[in-house]
C-alpha positions in Angstrom: 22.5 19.9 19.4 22.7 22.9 17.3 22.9 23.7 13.5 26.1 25.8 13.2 24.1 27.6 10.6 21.1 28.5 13.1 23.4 30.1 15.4 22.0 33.8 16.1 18.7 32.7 15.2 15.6 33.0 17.1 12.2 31.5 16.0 9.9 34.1 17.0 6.2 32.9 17.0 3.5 35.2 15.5 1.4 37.1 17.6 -2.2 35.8 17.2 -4.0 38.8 18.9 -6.2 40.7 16.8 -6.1 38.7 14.3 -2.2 38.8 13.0 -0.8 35.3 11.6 -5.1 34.5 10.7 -5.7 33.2 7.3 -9.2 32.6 5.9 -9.5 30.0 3.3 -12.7 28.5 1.6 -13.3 25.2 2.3 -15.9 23.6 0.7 -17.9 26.7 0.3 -17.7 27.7 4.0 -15.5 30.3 5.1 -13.1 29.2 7.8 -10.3 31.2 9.6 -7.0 29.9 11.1 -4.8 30.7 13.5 -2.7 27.5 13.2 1.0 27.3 13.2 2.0 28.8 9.7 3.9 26.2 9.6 2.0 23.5 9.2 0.7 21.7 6.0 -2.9 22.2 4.3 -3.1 18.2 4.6 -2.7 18.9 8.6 -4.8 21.6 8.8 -7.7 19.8 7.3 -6.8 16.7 9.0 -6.7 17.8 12.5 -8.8 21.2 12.2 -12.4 20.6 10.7 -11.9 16.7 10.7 -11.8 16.0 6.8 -10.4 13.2 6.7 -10.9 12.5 3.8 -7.7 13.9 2.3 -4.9 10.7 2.9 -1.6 11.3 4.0 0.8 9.2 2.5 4.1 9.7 1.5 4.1 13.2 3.0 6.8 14.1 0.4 4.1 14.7 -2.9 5.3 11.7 -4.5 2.1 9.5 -4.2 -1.1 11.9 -4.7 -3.7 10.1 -1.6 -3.2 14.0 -0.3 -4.7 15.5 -3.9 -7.1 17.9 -3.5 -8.9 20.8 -5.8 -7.1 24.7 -4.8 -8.9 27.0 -6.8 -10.3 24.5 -9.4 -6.5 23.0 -9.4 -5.2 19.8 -8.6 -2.3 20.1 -5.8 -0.3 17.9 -3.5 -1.7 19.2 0.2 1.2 17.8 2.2 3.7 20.2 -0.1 1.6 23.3 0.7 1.7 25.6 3.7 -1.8 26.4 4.4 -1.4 30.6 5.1 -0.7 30.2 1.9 -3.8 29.4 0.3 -5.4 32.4 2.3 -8.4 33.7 0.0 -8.4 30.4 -2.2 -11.4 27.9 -2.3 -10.1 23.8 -1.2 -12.2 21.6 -2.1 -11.5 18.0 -0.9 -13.3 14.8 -1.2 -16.2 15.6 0.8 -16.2 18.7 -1.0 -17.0 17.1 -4.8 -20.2 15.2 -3.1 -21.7 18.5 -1.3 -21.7 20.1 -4.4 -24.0 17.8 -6.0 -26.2 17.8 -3.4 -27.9 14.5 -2.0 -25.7 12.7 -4.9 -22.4 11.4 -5.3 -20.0 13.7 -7.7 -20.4 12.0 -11.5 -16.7 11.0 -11.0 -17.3 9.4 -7.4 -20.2 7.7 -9.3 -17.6 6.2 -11.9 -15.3 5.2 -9.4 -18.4 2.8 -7.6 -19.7 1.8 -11.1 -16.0 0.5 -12.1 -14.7 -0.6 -9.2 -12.0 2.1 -9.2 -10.5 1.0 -6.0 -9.5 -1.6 -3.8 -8.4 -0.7 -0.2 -9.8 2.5 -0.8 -6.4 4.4 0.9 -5.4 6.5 -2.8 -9.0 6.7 -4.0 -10.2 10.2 -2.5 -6.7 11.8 -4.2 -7.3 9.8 -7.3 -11.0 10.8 -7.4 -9.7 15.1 -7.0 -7.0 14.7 -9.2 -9.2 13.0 -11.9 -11.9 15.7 -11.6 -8.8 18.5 -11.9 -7.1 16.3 -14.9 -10.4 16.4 -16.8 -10.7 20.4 -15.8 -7.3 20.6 -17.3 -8.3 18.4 -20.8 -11.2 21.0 -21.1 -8.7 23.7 -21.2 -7.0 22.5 -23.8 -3.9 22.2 -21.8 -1.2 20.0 -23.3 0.7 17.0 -21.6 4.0 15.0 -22.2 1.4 12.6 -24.5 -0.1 15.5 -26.3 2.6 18.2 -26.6 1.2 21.5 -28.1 -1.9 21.2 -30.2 -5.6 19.4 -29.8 -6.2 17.3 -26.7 -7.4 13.7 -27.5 -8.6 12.1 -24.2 -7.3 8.4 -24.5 -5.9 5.6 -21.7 -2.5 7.0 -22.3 -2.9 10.7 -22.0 -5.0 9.8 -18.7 -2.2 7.4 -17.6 0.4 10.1 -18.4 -2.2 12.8 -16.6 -2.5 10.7 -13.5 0.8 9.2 -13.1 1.1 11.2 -9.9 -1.2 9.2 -8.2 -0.1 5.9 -7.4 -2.5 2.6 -6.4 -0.6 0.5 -4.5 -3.6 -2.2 -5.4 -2.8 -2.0 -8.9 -6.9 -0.8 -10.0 -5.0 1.1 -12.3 -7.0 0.0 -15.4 -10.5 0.1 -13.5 -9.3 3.9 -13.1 -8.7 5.0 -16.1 -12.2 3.2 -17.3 -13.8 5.0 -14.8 -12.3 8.8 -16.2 -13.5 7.8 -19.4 -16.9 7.3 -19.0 -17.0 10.2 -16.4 -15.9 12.4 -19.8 -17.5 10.5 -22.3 -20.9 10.9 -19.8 -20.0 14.8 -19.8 -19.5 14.8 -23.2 -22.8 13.2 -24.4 -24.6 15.6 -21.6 -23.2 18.7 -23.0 -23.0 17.9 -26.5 -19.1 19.1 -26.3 -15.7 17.2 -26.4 -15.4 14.6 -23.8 -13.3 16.7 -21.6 
């Protein structure tokens, strides 16, 4: 059946020869050049094309956050963006916070362990990248429904307003927010600085 609106229309599918319809992204510090549909979601691309699977797809709608992930420093929703359109930017998933330590877990994976921020596991690598953002965010001095314009006071409730895009269907909520805390108050005593 046809759309009576798509009458006329004809999907015309790039040409991939010399490089037309390629984007090249950053993903977790390694360059890496696509020729996929440009259609198809960042949370599919990494999914199916260099196996990081780390990134969870969920709701596929951005409602739940398991598909978080860090684009340029940023926390976003992978399943809500196309992923020619992050050509130039630096992702940085799950597996991307660990490799930039090194040998060691990121400070904020760390937390998760020490706390037991997690249960089945399914949210935790979007809850884990969206923390890391929220705290990048804090630092900024950016202000949320909590805060409103002025100083930023890390607290449970500003990081339970901050992270109320990620949803734990096991309930570790509490374990969670515990777990951000003494990633920033670990920062904090480490840099001498507000617990950002």
């Amino acid at each position: 059946m046809t759309c009576p609106w798509s009458v006329g229309y004809t999907h015309q599918t790039p040409n991939r020869q010399g490089g037309s319809g390629m984007a090249v992204l950053y993903i977790n510090g390694k360059q890496v050049t696509l020729d996929d549909d440009p259609r198809t979601t960042l949370l599919d691309t990494l999914r199916e094309r260099p196996g990081l699977t780390g990134t969870k797809k969920g709701c596929d709608h951005g409602q739940c956050g398991a598909c978080t992930l860090l684009l340029d420093g940023r926390r976003v929703n992978s399943c809500l963006i196309l992923a020619i359109q992050c050509e130039g930017s630096e992702v940085t998933t799950i597996e991307g916070l660990s490799q930039s330590q090194g040998e060691q877990l990121h400070p904020m994976q760390q937390a998760f362990v020490k706390y037991d921020g997690f249960q089945c596991g399914y949210c935790t690598p979007g809850q884990i990248c969206s923390a890391v953002g929220m705290l990048e965010e804090v630092g900024n001095g950016e202000p949320s429904d909590v805060t409103g314009r002025g100083e930023v006071t890390l607290s449970r409730v500003e990081i339970q307003e901050r992270m109320s895009g990620n949803l734990c269907r096991c309930g570790a909520y509490a374990n969670i927010v515990d777990a951000i805390l003494d990633t920033a108050n670990e920062h904090s005593r480490k840099t001498g600085g507000p617990a950002t």
